[in-house]
PDB file of N, CA, C and O in Angstrom:
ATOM      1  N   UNK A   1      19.597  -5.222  21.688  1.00  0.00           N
ATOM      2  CA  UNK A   1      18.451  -5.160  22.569  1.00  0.00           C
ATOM      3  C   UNK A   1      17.170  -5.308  21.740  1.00  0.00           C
ATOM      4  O   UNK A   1      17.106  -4.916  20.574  1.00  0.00           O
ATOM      5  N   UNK A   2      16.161  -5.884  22.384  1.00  0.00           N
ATOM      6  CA  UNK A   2      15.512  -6.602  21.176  1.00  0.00           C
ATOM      7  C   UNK A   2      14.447  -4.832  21.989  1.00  0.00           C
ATOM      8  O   UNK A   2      14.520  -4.060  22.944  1.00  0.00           O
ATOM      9  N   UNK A   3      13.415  -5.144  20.485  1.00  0.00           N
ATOM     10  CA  UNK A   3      12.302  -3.662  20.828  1.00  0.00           C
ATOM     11  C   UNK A   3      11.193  -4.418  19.554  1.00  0.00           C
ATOM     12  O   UNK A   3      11.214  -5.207  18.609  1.00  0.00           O
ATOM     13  N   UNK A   4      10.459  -3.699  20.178  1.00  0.00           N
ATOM     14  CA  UNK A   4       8.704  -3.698  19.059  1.00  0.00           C
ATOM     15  C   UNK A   4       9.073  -2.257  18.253  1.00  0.00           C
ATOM     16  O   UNK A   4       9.686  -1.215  18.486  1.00  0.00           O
ATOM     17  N   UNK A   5       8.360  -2.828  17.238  1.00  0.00           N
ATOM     18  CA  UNK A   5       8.429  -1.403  16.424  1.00  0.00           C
ATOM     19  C   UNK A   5       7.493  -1.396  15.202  1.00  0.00           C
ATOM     20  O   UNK A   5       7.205  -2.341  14.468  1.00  0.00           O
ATOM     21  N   UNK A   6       7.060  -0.041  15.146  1.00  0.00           N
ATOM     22  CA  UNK A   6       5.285  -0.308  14.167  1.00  0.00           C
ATOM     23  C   UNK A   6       5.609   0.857  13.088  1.00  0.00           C
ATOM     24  O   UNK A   6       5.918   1.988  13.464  1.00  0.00           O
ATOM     25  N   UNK A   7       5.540   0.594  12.068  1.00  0.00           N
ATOM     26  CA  UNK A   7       5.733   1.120  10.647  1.00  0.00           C
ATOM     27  C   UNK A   7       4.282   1.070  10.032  1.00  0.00           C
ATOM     28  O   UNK A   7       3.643   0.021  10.122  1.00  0.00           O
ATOM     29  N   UNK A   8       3.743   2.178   9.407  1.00  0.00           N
ATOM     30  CA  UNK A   8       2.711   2.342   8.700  1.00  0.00           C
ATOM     31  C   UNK A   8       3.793   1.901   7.410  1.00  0.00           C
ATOM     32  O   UNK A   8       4.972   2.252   7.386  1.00  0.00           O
ATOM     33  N   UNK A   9       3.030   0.934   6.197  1.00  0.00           N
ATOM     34  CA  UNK A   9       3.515   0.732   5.144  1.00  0.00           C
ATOM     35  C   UNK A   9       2.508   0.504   3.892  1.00  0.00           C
ATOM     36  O   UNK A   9       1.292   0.682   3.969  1.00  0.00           O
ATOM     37  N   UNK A  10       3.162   0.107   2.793  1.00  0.00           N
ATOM     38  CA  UNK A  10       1.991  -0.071   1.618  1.00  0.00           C
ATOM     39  C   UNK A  10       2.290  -1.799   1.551  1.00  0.00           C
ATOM     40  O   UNK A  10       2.463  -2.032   0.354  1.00  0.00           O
ATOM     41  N   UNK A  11       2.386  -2.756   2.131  1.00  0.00           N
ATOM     42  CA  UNK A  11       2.060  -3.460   2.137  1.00  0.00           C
ATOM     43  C   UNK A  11       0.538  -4.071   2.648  1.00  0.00           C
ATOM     44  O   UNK A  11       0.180  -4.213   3.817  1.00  0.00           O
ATOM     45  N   UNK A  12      -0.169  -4.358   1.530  1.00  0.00           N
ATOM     46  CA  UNK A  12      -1.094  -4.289   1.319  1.00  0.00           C
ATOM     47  C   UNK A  12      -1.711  -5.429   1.062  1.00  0.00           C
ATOM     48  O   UNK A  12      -2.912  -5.221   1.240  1.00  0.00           O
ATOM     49  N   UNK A  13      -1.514  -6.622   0.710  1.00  0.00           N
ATOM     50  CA  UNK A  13      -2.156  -7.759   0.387  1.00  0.00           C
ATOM     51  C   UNK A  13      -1.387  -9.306   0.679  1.00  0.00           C
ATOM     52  O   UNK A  13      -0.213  -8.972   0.839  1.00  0.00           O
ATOM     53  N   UNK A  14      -1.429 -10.334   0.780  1.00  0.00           N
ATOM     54  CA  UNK A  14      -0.828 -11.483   0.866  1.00  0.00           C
ATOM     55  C   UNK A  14      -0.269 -11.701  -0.093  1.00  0.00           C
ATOM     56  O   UNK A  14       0.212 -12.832  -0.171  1.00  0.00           O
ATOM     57  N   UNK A  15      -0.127 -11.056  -0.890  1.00  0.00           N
ATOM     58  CA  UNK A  15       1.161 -10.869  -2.088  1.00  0.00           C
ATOM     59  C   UNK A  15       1.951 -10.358  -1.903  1.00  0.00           C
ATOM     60  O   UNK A  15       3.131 -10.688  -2.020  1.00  0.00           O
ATOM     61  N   UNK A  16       1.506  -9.429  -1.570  1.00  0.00           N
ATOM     62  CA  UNK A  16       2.678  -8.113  -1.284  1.00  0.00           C
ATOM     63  C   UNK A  16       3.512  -8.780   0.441  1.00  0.00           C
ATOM     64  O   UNK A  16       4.461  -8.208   0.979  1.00  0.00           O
ATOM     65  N   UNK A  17       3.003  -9.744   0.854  1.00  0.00           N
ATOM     66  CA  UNK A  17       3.395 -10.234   2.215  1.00  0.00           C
ATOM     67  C   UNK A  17       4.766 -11.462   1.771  1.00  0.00           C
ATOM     68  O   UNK A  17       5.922 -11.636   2.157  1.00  0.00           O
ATOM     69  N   UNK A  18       3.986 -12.023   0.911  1.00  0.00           N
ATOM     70  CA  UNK A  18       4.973 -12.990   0.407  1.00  0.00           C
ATOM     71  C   UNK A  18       6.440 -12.426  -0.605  1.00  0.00           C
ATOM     72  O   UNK A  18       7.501 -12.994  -0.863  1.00  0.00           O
ATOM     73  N   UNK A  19       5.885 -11.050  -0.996  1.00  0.00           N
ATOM     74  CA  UNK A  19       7.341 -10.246  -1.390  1.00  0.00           C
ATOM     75  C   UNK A  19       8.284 -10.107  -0.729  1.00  0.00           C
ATOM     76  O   UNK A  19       9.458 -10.397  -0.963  1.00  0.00           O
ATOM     77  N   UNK A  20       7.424  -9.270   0.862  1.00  0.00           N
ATOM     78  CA  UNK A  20       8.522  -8.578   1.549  1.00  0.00           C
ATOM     79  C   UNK A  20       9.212 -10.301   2.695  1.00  0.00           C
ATOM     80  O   UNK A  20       9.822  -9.924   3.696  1.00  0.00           O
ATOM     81  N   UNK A  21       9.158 -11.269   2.612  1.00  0.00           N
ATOM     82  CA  UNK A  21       8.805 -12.236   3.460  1.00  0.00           C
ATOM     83  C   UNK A  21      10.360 -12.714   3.133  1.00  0.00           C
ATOM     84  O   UNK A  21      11.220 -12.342   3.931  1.00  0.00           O
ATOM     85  N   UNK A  22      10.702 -13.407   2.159  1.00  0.00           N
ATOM     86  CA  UNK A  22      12.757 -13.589   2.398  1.00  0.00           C
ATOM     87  C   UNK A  22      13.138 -12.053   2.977  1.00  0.00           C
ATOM     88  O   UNK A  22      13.587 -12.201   4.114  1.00  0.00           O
ATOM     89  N   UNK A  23      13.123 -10.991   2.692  1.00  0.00           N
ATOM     90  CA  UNK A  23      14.020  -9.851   2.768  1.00  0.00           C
ATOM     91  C   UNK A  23      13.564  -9.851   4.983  1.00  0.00           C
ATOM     92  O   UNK A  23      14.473  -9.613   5.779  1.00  0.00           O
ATOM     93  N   UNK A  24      12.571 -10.056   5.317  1.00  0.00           N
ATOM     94  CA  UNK A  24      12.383 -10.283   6.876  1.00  0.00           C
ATOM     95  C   UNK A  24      12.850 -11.135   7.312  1.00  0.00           C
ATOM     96  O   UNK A  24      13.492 -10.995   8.354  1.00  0.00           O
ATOM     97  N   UNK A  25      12.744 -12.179   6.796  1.00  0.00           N
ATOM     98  CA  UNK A  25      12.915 -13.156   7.198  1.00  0.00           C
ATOM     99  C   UNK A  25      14.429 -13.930   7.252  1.00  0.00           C
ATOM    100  O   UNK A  25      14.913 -14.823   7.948  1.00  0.00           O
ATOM    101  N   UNK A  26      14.871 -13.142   6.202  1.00  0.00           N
ATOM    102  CA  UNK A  26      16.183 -13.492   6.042  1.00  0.00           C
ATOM    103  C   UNK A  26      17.555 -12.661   6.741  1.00  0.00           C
ATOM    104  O   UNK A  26      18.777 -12.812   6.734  1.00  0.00           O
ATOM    105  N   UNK A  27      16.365 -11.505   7.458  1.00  0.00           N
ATOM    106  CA  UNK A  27      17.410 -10.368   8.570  1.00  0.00           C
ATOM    107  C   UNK A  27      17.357 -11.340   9.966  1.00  0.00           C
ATOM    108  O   UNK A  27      16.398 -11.742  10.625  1.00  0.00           O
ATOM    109  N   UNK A  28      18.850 -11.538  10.120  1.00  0.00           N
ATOM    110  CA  UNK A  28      18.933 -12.119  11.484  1.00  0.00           C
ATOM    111  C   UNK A  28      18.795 -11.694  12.567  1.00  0.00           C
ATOM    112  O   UNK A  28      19.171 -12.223  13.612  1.00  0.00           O
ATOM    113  N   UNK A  29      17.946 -10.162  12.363  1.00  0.00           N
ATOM    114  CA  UNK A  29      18.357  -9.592  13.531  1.00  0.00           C
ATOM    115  C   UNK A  29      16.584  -8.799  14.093  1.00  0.00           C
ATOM    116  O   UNK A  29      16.447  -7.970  14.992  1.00  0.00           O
ATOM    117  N   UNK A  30      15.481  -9.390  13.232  1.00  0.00           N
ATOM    118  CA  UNK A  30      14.496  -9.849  12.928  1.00  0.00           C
ATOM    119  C   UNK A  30      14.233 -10.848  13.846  1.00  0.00           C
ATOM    120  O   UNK A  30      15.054 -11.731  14.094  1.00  0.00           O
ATOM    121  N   UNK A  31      12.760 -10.744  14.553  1.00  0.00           N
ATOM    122  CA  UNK A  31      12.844 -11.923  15.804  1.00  0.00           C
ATOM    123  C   UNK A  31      11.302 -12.355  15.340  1.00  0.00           C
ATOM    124  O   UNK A  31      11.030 -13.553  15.410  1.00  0.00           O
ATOM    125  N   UNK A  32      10.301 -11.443  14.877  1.00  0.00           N
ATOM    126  CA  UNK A  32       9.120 -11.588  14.568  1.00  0.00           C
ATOM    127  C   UNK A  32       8.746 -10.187  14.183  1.00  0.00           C
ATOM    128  O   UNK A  32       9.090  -9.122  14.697  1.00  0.00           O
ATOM    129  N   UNK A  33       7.705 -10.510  12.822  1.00  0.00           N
ATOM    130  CA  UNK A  33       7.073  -9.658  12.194  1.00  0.00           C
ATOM    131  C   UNK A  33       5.554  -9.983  11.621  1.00  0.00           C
ATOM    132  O   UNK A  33       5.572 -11.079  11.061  1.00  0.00           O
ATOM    133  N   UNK A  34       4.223  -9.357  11.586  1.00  0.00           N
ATOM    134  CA  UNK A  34       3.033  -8.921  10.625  1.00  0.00           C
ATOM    135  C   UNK A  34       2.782  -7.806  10.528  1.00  0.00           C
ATOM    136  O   UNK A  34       2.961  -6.820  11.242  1.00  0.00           O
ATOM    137  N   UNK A  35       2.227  -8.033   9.338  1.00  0.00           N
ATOM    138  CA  UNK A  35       1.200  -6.744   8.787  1.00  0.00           C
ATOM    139  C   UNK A  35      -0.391  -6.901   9.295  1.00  0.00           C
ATOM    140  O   UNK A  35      -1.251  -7.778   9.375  1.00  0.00           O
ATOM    141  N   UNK A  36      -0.263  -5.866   9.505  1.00  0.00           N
ATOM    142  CA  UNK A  36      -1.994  -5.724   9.806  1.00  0.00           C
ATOM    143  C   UNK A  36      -2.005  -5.151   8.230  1.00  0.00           C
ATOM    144  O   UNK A  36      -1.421  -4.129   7.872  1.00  0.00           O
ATOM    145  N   UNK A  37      -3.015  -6.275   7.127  1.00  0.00           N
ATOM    146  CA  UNK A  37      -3.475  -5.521   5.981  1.00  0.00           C
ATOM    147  C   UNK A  37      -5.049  -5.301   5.832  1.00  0.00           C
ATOM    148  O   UNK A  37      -5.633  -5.037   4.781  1.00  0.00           O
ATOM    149  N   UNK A  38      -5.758  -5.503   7.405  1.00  0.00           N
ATOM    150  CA  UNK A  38      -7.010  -5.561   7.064  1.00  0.00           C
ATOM    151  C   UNK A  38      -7.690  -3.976   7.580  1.00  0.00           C
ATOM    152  O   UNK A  38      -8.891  -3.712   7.507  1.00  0.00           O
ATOM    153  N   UNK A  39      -6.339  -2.778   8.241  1.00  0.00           N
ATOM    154  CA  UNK A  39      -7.341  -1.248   8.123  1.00  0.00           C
ATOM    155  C   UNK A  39      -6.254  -0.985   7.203  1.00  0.00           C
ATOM    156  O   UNK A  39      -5.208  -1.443   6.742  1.00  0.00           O
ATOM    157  N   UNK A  40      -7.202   0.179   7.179  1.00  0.00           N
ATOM    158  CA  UNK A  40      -6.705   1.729   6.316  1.00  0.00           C
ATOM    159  C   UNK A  40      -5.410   1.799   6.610  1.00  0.00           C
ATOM    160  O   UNK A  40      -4.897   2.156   5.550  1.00  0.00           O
ATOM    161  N   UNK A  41      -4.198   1.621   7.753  1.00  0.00           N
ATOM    162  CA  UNK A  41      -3.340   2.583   7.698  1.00  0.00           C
ATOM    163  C   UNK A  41      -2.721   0.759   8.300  1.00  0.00           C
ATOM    164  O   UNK A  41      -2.875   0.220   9.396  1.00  0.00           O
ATOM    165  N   UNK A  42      -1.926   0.179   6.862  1.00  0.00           N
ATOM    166  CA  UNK A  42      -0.988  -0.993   6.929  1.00  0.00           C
ATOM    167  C   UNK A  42       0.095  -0.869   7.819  1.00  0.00           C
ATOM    168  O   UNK A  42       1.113  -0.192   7.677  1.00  0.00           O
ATOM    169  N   UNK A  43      -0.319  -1.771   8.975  1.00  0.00           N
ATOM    170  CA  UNK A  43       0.767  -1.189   9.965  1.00  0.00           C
ATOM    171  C   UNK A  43       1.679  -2.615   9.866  1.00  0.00           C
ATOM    172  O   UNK A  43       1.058  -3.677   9.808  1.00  0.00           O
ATOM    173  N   UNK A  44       2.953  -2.625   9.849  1.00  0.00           N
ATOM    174  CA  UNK A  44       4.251  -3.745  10.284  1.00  0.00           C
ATOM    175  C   UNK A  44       4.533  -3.479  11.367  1.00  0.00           C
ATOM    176  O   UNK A  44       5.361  -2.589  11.561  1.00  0.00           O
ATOM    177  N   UNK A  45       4.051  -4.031  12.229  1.00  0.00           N
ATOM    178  CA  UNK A  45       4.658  -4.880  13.622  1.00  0.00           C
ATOM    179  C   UNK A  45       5.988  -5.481  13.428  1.00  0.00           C
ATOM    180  O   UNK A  45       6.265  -6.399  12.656  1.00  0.00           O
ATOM    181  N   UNK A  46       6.983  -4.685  14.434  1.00  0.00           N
ATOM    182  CA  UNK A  46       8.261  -5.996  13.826  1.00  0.00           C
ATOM    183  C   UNK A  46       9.256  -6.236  15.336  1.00  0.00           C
ATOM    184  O   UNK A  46      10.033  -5.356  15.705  1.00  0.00           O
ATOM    185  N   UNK A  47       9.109  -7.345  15.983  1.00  0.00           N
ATOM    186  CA  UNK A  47       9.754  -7.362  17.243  1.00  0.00           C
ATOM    187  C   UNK A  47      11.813  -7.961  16.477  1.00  0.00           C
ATOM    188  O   UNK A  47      12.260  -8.934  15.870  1.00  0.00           O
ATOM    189  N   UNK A  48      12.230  -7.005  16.886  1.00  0.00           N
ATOM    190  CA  UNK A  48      13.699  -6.624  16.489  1.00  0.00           C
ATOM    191  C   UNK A  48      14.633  -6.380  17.690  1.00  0.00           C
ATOM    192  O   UNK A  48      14.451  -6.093  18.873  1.00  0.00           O
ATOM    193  N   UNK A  49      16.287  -6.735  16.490  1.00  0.00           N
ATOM    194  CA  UNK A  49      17.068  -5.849  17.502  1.00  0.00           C
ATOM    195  C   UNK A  49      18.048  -5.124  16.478  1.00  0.00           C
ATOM    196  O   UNK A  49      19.156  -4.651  16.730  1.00  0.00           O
ATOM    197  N   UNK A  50      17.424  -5.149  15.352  1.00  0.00           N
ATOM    198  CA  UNK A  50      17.441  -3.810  14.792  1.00  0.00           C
ATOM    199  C   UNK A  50      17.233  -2.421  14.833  1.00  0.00           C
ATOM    200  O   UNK A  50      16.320  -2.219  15.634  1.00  0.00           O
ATOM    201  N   UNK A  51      17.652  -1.343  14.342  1.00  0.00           N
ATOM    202  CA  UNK A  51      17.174   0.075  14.522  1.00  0.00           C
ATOM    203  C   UNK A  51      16.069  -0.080  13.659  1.00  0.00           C
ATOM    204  O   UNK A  51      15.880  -1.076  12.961  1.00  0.00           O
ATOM    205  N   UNK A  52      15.060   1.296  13.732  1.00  0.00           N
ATOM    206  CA  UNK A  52      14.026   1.225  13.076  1.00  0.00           C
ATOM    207  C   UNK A  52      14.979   1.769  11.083  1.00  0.00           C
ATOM    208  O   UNK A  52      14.519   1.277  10.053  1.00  0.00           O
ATOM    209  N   UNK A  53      15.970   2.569  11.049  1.00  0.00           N
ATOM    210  CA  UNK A  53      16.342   2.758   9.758  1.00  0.00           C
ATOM    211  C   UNK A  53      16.893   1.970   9.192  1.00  0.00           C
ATOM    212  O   UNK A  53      17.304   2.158   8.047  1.00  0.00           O
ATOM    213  N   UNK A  54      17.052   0.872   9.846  1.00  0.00           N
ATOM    214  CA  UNK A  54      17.445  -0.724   9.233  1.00  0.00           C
ATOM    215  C   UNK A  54      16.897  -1.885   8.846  1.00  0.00           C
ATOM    216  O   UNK A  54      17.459  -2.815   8.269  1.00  0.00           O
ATOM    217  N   UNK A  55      15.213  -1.752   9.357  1.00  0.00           N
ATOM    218  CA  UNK A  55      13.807  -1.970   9.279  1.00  0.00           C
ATOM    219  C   UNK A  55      13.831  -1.287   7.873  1.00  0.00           C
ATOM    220  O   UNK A  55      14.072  -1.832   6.796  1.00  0.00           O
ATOM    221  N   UNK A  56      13.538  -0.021   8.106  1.00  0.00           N
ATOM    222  CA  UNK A  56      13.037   0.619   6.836  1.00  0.00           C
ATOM    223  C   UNK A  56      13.480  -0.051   5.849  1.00  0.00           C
ATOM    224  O   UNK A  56      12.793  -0.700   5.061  1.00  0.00           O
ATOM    225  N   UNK A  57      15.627   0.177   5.841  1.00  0.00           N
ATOM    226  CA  UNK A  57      15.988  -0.311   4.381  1.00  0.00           C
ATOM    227  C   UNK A  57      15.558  -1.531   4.163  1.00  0.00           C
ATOM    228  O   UNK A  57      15.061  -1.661   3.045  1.00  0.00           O
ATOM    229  N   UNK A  58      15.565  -2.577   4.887  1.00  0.00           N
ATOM    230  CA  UNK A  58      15.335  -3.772   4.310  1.00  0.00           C
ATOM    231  C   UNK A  58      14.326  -3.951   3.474  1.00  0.00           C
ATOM    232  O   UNK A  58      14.228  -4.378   2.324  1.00  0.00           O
ATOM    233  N   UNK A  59      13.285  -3.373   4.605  1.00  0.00           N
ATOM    234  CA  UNK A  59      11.687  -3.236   3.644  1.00  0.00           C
ATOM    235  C   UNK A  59      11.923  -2.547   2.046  1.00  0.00           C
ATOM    236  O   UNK A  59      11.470  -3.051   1.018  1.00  0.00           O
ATOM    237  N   UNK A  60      12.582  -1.524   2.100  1.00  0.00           N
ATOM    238  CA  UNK A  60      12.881  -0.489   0.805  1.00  0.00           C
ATOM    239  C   UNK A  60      13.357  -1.621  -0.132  1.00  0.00           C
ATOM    240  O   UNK A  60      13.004  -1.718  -1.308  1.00  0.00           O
ATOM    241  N   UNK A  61      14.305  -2.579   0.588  1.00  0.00           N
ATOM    242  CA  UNK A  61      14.513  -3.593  -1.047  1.00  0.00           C
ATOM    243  C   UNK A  61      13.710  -4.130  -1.239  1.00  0.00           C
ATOM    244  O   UNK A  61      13.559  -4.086  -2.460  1.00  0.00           O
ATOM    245  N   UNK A  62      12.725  -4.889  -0.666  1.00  0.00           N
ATOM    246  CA  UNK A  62      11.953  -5.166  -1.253  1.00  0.00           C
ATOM    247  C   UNK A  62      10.620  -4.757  -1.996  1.00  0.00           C
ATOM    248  O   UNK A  62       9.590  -5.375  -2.267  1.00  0.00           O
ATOM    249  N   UNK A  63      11.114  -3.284  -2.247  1.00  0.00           N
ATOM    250  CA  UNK A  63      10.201  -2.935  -2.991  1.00  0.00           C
ATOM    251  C   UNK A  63       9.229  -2.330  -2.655  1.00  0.00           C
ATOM    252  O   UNK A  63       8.301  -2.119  -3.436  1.00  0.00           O
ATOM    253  N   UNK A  64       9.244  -1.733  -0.843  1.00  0.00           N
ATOM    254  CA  UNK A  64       8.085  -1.529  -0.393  1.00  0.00           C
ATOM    255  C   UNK A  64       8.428  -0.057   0.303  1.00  0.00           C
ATOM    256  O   UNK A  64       9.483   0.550   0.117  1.00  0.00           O
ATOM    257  N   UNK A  65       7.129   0.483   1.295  1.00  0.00           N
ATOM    258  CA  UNK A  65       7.917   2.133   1.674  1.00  0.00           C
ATOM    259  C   UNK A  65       7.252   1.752   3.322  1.00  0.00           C
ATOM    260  O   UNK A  65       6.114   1.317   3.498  1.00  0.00           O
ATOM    261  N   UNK A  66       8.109   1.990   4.262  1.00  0.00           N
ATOM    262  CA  UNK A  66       7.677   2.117   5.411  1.00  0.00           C
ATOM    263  C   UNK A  66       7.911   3.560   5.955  1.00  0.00           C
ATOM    264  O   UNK A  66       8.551   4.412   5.338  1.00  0.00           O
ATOM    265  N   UNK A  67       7.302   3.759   7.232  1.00  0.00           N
ATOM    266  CA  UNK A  67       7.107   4.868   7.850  1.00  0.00           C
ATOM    267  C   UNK A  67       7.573   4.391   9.124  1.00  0.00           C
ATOM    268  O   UNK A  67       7.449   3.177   9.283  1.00  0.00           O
ATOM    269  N   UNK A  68       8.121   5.100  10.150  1.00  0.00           N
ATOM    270  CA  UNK A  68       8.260   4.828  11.720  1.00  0.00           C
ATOM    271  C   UNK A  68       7.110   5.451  12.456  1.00  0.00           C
ATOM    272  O   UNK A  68       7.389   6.594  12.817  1.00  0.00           O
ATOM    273  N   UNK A  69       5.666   4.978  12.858  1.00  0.00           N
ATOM    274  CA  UNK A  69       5.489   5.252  13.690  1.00  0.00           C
ATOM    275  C   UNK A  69       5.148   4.810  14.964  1.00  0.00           C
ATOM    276  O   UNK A  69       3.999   4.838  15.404  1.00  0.00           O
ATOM    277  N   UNK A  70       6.333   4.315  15.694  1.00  0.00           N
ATOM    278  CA  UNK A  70       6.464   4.258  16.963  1.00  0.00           C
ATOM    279  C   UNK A  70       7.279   4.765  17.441  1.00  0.00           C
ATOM    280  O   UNK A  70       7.408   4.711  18.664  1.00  0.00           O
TER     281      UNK A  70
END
């Protein structure tokens, strides 16, 4: 079942976008994702039909830390 889901994260710059970007992109289960990196509190938008702790790990390999808050 597909769902929206918003993660505060430290992705932080168009670098750091192009890091986490195979590890999203390459989850099939991933339908669409951004970062808002332009406030204070880096939020990932990620329309899924993933769980949100499957979100997280992916993000975690690449190196990054998400939060669930939605």
């Amino acid at each position: 079942m597909e769902k929206t889901l918003k993660f505060k994260t430290n992705i932080n710059c168009s670098s750091c976008e192009a890091t986490v970007t195979p590890f999203l992109d390459g989850d099939d289960k991933v339908i669409h994702w951004e970062v808002d990196t332009t406030q204070k509190d880096k939020v990932l938008t990620i329309t899924t039909e993933a769980t949100a702790a499957d979100v997280i790990a992916t993000v975690n390999k690449a190196g990054f830390n998400a939060e669930n808050i939605s």
